[in-house]
N, CA, C and O atoms as CSV, one atom per row, in Angstrom:
chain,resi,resn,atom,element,x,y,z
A,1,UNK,N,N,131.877,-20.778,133.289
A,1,UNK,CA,C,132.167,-20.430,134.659
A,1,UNK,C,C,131.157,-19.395,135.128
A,1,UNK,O,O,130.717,-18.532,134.367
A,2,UNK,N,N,130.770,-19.517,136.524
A,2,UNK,CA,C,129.832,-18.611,137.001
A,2,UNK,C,C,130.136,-17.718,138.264
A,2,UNK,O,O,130.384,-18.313,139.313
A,3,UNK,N,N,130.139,-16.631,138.255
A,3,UNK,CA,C,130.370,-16.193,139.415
A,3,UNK,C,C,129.206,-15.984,140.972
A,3,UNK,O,O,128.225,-15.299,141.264
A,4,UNK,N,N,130.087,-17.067,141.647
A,4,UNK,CA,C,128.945,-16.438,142.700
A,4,UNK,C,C,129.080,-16.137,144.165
A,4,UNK,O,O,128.089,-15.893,144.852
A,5,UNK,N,N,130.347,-16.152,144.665
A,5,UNK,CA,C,130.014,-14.479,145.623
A,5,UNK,C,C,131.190,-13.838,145.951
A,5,UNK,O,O,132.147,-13.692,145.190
A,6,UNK,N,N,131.116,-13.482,147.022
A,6,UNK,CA,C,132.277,-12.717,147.886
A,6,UNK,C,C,131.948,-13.283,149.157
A,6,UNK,O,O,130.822,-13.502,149.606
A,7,UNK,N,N,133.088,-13.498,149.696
A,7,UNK,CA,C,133.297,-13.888,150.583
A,7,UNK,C,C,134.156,-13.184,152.194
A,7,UNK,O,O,135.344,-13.102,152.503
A,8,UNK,N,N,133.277,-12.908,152.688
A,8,UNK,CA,C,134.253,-11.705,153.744
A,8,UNK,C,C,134.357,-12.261,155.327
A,8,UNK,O,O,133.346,-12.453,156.003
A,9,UNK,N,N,135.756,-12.497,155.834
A,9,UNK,CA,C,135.930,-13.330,156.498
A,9,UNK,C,C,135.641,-12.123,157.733
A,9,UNK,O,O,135.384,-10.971,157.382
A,10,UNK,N,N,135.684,-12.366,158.685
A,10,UNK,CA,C,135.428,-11.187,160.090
A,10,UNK,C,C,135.557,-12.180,161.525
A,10,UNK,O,O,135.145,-13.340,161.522
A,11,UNK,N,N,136.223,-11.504,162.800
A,11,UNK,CA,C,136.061,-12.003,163.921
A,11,UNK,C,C,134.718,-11.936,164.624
A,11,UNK,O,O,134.618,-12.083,165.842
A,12,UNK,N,N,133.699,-11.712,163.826
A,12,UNK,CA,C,132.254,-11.354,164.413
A,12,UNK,C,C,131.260,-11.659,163.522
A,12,UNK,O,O,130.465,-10.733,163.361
A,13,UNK,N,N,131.003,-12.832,162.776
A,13,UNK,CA,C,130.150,-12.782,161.887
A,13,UNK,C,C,128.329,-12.517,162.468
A,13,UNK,O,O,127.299,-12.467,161.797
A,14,UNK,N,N,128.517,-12.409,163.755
A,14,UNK,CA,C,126.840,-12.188,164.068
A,14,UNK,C,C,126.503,-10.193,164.098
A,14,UNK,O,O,125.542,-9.508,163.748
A,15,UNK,N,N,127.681,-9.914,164.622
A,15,UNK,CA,C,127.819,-8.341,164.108
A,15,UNK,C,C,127.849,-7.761,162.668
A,15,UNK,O,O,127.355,-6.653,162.461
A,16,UNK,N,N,128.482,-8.562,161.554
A,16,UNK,CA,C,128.540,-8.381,160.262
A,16,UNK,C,C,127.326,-8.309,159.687
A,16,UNK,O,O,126.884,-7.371,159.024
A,17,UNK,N,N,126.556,-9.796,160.085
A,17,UNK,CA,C,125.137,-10.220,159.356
A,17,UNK,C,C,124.294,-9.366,160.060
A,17,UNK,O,O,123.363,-8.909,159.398
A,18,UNK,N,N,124.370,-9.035,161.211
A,18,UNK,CA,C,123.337,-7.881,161.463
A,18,UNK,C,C,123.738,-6.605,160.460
A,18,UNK,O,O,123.030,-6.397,159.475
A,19,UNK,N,N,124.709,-5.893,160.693
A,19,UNK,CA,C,125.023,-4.979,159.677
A,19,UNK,C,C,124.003,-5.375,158.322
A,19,UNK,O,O,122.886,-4.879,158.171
A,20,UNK,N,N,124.435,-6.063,157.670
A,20,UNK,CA,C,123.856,-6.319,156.125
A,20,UNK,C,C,122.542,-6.565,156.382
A,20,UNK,O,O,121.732,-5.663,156.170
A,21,UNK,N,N,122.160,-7.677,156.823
A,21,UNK,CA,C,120.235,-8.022,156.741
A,21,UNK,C,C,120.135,-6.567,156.884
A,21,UNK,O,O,120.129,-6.049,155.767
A,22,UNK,N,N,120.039,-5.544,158.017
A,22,UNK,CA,C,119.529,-4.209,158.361
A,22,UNK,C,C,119.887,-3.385,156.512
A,22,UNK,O,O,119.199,-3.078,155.539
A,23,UNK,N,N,120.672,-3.356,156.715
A,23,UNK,CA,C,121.595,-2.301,155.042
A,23,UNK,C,C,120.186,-2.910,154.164
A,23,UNK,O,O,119.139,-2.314,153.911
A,24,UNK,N,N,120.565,-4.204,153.845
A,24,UNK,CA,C,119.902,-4.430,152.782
A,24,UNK,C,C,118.707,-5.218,152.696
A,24,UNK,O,O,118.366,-5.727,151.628
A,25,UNK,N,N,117.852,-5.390,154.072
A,25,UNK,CA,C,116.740,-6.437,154.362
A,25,UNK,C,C,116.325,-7.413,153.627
A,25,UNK,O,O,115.148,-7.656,153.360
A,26,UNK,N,N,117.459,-8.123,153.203
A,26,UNK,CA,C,117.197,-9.403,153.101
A,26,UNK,C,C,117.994,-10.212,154.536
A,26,UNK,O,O,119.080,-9.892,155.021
A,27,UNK,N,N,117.183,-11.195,154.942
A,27,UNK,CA,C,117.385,-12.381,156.085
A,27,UNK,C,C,118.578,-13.315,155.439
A,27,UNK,O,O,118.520,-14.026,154.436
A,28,UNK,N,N,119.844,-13.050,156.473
A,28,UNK,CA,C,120.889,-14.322,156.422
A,28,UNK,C,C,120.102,-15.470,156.439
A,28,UNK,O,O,119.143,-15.805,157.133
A,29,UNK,N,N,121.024,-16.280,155.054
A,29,UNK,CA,C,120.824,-18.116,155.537
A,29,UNK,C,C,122.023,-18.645,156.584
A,29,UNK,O,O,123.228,-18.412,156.486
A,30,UNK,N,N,121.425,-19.322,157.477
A,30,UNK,CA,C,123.081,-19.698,158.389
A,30,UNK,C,C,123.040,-21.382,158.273
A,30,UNK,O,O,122.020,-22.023,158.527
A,31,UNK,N,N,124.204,-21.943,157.885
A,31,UNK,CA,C,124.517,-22.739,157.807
A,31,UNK,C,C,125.244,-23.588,159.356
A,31,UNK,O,O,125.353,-24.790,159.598
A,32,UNK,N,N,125.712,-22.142,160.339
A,32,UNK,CA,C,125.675,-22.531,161.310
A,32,UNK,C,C,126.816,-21.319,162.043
A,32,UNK,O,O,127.245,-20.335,161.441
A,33,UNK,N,N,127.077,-21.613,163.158
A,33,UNK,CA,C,127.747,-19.941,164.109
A,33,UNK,C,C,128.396,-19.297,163.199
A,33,UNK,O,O,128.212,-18.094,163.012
A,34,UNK,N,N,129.363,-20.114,162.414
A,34,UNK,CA,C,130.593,-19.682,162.112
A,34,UNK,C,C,130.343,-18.992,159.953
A,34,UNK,O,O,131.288,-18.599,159.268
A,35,UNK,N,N,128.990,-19.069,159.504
A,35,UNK,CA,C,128.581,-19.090,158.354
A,35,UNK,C,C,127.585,-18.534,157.795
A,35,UNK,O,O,126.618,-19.294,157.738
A,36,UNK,N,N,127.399,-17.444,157.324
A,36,UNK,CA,C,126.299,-17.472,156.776
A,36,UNK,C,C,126.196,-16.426,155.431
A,36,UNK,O,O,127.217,-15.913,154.972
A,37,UNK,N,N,124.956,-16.188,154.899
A,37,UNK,CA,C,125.037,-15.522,153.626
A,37,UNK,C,C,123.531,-14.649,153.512
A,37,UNK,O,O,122.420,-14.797,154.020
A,38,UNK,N,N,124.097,-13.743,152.635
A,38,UNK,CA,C,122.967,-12.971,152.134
A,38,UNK,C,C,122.709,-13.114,150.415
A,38,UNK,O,O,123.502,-12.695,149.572
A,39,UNK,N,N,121.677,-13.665,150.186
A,39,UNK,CA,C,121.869,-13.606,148.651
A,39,UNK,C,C,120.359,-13.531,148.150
A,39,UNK,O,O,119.274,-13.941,148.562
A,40,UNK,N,N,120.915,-12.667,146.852
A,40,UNK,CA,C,120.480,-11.794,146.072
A,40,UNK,C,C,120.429,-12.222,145.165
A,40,UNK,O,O,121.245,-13.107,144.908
A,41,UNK,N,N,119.521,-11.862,144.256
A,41,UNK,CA,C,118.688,-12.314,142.864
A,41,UNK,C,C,120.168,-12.224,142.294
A,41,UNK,O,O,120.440,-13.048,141.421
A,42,UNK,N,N,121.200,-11.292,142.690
A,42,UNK,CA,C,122.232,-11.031,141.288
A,42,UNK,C,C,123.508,-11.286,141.825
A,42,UNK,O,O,124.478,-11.041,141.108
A,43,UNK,N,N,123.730,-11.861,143.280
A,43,UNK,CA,C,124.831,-12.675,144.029
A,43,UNK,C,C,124.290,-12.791,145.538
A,43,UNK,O,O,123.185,-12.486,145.986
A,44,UNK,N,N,125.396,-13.315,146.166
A,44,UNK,CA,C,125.977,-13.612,147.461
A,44,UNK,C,C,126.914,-13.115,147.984
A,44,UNK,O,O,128.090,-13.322,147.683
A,45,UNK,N,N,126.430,-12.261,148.993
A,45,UNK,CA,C,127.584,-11.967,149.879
A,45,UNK,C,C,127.640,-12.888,151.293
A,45,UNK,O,O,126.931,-12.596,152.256
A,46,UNK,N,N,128.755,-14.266,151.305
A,46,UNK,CA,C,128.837,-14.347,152.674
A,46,UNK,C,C,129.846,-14.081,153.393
A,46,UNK,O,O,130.927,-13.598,153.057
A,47,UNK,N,N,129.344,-14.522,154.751
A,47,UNK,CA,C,129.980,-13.973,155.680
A,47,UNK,C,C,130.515,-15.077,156.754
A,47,UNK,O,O,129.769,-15.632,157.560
A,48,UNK,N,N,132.045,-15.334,156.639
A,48,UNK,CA,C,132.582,-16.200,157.653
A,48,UNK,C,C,133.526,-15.962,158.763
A,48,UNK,O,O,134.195,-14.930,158.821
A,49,UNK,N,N,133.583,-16.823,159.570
A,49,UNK,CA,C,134.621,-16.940,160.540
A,49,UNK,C,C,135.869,-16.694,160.454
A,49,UNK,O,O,136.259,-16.945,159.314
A,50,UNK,N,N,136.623,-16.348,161.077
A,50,UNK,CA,C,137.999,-16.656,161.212
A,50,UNK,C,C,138.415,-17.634,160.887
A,50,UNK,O,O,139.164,-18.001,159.981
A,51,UNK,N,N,137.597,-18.360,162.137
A,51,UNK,CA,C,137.932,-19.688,162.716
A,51,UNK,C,C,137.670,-20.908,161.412
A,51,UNK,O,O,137.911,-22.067,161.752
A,52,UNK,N,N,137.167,-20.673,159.887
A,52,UNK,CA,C,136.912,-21.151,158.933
A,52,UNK,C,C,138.212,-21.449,158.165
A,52,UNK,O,O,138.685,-22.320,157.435
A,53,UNK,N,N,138.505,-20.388,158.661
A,53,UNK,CA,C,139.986,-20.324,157.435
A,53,UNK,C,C,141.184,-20.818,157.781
A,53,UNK,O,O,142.232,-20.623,157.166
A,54,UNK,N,N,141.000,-21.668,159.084
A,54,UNK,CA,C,142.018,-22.235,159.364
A,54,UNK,C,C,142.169,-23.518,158.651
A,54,UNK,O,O,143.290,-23.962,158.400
A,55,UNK,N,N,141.140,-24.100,158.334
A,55,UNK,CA,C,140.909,-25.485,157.764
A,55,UNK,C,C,141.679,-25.319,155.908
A,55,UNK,O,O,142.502,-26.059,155.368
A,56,UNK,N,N,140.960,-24.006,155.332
A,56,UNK,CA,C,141.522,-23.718,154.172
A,56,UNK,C,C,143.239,-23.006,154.269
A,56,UNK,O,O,144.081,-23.297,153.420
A,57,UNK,N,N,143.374,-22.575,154.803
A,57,UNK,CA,C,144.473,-21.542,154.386
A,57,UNK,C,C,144.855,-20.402,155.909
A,57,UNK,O,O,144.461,-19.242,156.032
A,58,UNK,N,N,145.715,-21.187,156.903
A,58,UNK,CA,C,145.917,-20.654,157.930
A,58,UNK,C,C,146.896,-19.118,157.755
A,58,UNK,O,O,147.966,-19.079,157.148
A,59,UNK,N,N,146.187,-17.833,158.489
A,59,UNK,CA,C,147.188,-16.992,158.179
A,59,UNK,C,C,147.232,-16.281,156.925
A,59,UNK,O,O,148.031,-15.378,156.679
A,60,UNK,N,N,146.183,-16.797,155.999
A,60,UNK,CA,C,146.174,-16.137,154.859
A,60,UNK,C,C,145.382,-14.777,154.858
A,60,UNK,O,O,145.613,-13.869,154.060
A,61,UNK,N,N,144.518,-14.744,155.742
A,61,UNK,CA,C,143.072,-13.613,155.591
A,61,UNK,C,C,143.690,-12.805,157.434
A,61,UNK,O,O,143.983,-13.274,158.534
A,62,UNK,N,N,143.625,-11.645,156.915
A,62,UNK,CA,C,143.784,-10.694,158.344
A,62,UNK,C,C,142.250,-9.561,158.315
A,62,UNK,O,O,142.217,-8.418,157.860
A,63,UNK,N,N,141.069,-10.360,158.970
A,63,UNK,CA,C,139.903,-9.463,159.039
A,63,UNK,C,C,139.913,-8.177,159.578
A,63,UNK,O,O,140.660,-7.728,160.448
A,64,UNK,N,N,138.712,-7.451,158.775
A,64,UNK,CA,C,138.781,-5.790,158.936
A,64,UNK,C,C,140.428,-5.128,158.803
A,64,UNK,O,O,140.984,-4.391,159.617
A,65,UNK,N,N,141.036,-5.719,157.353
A,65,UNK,CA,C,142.247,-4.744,156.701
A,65,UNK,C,C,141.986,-4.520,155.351
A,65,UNK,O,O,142.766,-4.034,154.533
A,66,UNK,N,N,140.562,-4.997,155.119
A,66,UNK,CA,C,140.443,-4.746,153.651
A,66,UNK,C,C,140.543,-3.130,152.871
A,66,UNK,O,O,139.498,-2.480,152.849
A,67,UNK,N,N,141.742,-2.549,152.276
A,67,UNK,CA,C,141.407,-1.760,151.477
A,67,UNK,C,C,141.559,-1.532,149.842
A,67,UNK,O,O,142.007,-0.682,149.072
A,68,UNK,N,N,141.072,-2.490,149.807
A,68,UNK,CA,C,140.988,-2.619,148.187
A,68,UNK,C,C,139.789,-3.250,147.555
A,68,UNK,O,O,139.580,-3.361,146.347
A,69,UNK,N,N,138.954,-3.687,148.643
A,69,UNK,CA,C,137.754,-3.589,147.538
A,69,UNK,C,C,136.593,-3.609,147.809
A,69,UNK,O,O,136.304,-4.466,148.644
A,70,UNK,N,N,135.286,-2.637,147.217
A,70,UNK,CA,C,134.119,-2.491,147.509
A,70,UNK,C,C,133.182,-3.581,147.190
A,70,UNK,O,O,133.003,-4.225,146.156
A,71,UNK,N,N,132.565,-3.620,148.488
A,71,UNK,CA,C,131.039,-4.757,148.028
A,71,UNK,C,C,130.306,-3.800,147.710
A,71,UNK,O,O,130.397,-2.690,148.235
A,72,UNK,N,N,129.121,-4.238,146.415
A,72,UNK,CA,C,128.571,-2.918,145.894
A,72,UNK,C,C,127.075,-3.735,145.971
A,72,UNK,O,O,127.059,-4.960,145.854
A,73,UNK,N,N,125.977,-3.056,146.150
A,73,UNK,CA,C,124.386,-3.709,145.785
A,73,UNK,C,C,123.665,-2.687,145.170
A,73,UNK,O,O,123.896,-1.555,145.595
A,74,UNK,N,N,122.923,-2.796,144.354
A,74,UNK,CA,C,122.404,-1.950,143.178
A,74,UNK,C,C,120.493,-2.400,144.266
A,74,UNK,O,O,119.808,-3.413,144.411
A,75,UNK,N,N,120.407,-0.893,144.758
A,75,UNK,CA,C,119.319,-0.471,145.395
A,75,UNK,C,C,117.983,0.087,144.841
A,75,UNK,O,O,118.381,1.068,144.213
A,76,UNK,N,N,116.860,0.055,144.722
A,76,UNK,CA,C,115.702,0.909,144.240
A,76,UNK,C,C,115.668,2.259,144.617
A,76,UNK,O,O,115.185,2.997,143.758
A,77,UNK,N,N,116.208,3.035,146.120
A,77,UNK,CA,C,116.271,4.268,146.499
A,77,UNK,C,C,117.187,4.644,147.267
A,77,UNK,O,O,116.858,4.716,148.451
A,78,UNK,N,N,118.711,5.037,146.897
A,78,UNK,CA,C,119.627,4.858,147.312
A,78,UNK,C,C,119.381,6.203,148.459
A,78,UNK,O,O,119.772,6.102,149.622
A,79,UNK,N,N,118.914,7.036,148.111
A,79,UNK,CA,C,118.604,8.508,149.246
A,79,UNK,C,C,117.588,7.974,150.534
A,79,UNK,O,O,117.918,8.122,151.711
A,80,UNK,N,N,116.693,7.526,150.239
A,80,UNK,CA,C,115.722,6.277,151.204
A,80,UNK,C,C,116.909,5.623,151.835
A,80,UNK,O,O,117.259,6.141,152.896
A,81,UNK,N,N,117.619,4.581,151.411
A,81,UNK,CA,C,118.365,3.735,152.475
A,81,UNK,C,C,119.096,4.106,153.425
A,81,UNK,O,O,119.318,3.548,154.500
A,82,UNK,N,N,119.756,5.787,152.703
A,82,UNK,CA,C,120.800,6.738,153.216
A,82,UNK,C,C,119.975,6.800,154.703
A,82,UNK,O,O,120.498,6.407,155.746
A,83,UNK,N,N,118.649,7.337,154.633
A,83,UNK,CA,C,117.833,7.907,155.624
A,83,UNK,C,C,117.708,6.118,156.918
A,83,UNK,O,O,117.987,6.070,158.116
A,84,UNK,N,N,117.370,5.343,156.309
A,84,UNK,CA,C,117.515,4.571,157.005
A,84,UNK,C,C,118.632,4.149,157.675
A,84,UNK,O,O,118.465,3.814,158.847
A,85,UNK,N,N,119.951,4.073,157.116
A,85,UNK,CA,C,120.749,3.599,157.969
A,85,UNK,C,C,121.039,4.951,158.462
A,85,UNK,O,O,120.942,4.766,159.675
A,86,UNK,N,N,121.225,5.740,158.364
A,86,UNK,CA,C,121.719,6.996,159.204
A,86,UNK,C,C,121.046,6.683,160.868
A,86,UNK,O,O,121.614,7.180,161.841
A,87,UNK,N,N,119.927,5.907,161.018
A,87,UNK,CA,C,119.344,5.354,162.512
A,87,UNK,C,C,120.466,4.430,163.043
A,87,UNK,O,O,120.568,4.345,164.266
A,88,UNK,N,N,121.375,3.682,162.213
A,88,UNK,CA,C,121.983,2.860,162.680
A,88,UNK,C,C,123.497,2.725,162.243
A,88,UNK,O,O,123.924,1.599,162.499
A,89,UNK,N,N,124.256,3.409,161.762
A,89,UNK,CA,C,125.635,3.773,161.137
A,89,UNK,C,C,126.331,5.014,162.021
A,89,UNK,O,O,125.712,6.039,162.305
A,90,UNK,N,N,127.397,4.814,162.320
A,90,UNK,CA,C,127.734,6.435,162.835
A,90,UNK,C,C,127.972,7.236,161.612
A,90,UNK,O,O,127.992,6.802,160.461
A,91,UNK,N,N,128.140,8.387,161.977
A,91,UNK,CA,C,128.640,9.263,161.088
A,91,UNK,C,C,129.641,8.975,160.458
A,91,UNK,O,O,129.728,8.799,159.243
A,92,UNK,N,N,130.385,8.916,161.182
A,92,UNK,CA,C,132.215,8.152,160.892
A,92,UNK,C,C,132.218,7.228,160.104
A,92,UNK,O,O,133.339,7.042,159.633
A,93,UNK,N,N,131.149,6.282,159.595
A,93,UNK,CA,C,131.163,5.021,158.919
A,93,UNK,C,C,130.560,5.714,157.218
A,93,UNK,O,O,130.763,5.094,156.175
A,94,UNK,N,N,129.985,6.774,157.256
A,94,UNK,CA,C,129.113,7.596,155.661
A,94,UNK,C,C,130.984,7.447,155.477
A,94,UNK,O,O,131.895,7.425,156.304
A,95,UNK,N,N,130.946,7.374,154.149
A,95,UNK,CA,C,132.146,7.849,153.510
A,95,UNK,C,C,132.118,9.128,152.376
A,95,UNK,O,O,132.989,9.889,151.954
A,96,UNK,N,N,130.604,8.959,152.095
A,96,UNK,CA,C,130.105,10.675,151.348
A,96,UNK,C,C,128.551,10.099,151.834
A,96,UNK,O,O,128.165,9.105,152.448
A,97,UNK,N,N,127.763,11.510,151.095
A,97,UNK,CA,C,126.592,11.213,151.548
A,97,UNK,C,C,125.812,10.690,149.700
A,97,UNK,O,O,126.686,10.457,148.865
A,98,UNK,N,N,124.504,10.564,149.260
A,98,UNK,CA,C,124.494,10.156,148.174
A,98,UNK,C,C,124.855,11.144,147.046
A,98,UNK,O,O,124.604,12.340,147.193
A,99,UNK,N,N,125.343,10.753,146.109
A,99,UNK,CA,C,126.106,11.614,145.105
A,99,UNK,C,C,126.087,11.414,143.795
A,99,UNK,O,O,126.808,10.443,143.566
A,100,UNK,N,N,125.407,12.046,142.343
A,100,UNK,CA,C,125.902,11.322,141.431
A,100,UNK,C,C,126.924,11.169,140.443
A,100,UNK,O,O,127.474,12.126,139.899
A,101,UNK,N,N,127.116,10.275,140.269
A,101,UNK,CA,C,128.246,10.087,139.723
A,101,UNK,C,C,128.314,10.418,137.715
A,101,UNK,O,O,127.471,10.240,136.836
A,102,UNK,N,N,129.615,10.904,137.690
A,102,UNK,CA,C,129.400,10.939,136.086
A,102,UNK,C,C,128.812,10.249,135.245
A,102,UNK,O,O,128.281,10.727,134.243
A,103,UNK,N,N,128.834,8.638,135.635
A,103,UNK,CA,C,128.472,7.067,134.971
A,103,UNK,C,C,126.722,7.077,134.991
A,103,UNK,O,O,126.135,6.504,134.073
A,104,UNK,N,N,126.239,7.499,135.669
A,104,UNK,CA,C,125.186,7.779,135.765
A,104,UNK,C,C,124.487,7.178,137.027
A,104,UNK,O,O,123.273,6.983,137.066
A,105,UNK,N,N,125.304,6.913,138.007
A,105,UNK,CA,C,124.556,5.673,139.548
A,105,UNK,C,C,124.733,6.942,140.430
A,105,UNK,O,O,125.622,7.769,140.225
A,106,UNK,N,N,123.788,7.031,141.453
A,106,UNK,CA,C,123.945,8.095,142.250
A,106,UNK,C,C,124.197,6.735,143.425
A,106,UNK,O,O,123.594,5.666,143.520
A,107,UNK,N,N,125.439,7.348,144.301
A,107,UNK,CA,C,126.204,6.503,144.979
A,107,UNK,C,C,126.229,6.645,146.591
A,107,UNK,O,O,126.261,7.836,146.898
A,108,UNK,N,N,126.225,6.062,147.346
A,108,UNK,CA,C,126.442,5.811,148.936
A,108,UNK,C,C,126.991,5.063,149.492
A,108,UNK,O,O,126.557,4.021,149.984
A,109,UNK,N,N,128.572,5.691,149.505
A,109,UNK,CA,C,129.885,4.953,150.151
A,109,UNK,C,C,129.563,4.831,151.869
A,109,UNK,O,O,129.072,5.698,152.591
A,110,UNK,N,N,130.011,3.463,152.235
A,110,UNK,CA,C,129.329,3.476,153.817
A,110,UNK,C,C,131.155,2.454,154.213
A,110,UNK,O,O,132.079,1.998,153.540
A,111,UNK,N,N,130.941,2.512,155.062
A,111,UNK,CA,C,132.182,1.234,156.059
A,111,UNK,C,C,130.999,0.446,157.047
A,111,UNK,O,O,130.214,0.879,157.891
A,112,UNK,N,N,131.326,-1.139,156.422
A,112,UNK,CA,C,130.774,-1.819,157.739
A,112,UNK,C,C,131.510,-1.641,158.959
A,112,UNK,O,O,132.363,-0.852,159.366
A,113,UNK,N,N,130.730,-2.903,159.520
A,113,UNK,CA,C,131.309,-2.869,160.728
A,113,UNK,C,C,132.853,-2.886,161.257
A,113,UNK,O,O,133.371,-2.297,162.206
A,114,UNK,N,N,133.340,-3.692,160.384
A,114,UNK,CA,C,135.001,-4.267,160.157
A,114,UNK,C,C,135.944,-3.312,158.986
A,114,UNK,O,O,137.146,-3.409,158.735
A,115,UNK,N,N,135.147,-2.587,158.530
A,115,UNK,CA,C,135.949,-1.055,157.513
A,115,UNK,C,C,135.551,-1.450,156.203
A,115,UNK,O,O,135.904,-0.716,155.280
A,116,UNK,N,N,134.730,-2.706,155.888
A,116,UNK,CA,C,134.783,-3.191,154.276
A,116,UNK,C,C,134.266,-2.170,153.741
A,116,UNK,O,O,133.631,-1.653,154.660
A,117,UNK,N,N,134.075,-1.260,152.402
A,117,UNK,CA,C,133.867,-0.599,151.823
A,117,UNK,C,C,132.870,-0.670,151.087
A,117,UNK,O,O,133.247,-0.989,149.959
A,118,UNK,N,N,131.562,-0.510,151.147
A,118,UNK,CA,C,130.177,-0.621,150.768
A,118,UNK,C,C,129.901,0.570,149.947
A,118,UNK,O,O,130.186,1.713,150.304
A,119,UNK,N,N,129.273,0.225,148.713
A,119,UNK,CA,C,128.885,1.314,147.354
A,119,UNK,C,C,127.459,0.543,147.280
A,119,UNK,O,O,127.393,-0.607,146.846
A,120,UNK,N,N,126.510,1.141,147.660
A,120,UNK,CA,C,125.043,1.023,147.800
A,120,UNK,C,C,124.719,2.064,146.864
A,120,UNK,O,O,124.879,3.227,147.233
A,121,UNK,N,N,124.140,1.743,145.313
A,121,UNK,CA,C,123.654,2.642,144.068
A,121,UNK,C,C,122.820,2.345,143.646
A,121,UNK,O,O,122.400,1.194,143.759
A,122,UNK,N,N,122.225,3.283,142.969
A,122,UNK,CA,C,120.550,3.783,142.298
A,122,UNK,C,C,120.698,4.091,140.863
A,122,UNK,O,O,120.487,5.303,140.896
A,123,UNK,N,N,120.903,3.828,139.719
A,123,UNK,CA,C,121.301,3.927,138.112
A,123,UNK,C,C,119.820,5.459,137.917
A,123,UNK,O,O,118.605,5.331,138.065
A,124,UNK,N,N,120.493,6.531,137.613
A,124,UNK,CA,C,119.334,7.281,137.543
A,124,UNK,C,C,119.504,7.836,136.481
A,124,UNK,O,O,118.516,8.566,136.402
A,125,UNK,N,N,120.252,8.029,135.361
A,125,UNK,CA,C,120.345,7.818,134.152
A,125,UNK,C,C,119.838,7.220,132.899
A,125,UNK,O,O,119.779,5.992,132.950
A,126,UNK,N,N,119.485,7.714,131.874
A,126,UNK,CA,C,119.000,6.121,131.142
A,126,UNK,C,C,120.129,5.265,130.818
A,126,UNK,O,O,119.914,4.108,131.179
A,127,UNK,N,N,121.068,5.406,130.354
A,127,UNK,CA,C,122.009,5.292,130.501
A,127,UNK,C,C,122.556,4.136,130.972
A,127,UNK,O,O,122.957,3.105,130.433
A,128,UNK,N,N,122.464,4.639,132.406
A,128,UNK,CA,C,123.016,3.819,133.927
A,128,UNK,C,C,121.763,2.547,134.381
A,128,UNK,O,O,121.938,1.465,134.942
A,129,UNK,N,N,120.510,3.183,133.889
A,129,UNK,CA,C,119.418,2.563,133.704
A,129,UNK,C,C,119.538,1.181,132.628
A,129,UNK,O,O,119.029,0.109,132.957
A,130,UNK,N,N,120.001,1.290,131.797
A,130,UNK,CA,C,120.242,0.119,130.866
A,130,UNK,C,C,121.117,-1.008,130.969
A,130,UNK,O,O,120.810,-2.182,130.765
A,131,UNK,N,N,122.567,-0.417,131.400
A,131,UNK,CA,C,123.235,-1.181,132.320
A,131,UNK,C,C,122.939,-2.216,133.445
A,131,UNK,O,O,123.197,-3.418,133.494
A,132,UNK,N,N,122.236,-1.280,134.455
A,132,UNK,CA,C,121.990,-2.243,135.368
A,132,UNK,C,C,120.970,-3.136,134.929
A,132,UNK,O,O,120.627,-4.008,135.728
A,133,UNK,N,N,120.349,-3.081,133.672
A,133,UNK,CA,C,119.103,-4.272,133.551
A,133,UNK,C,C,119.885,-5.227,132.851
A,133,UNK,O,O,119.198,-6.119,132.353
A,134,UNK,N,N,120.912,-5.304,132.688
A,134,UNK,CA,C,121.714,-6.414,131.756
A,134,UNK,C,C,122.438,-7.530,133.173
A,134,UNK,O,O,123.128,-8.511,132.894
């Protein structure tokens, strides 16, 4: 079995995918209005409709109530990105500023657009360094 993505449903997926391409400059693939994805050498995050989930599972997904779980992307300069999105994030959306953590990832909690909980980290440890190369 393979894992490959997350899937985050939203009433705005052209507001979402702007959010992310900007966060993490890689270019959405769109499959079409209601679809699209960002993916990464080490997953996929996409991003759908509402209006998707009626076909699967009506009533099951209530967008922007997620609090339970972080999308995380393992960054080259997590203090660099800080500086960049700070042009385009409010204040209100930092959830700390970068920090490191005991584990050894120095960390940058953010809220998209819809409240999802974003952990954007830098392994600066050797440690934390070894980890992330696995």
């Amino acid at each position: 079995m393979d894992f490959v993505s997350i899937r985050v449903i939203t009433s705005d997926v052209a507001r979402l995918v702007e959010f992310y391409e900007r966060a993490t400059q890689v270019e959405a693939g769109w499959a079409n209005e209601e679809f699209a994805q960002i993916r990464t050498t080490r997953g996929t995050l996409a991003i759908a409709s509402t209006r998707t989930m009626s076909m699967l599972a009506p009533d099951a997904i209530r967008p922007a109530e997620n609090r339970s779980v972080i999308i995380e992307f393992l960054v080259e300069d997590v203090d660099g990105l800080y500086k960049n999105l700070s042009e385009f994030v409010a204040d209100a959306d930092f959830v700390n500023e970068p920090t490191t953590m005991p584990w050894g990832n120095r960390s940058l909690l953010v809220r998209d657009p819809d409240g999802n909980l974003v952990n954007f980290f830098t392994p600066v440890t050797p440690d934390a360094i070894e980890r992330a190369a696995h």
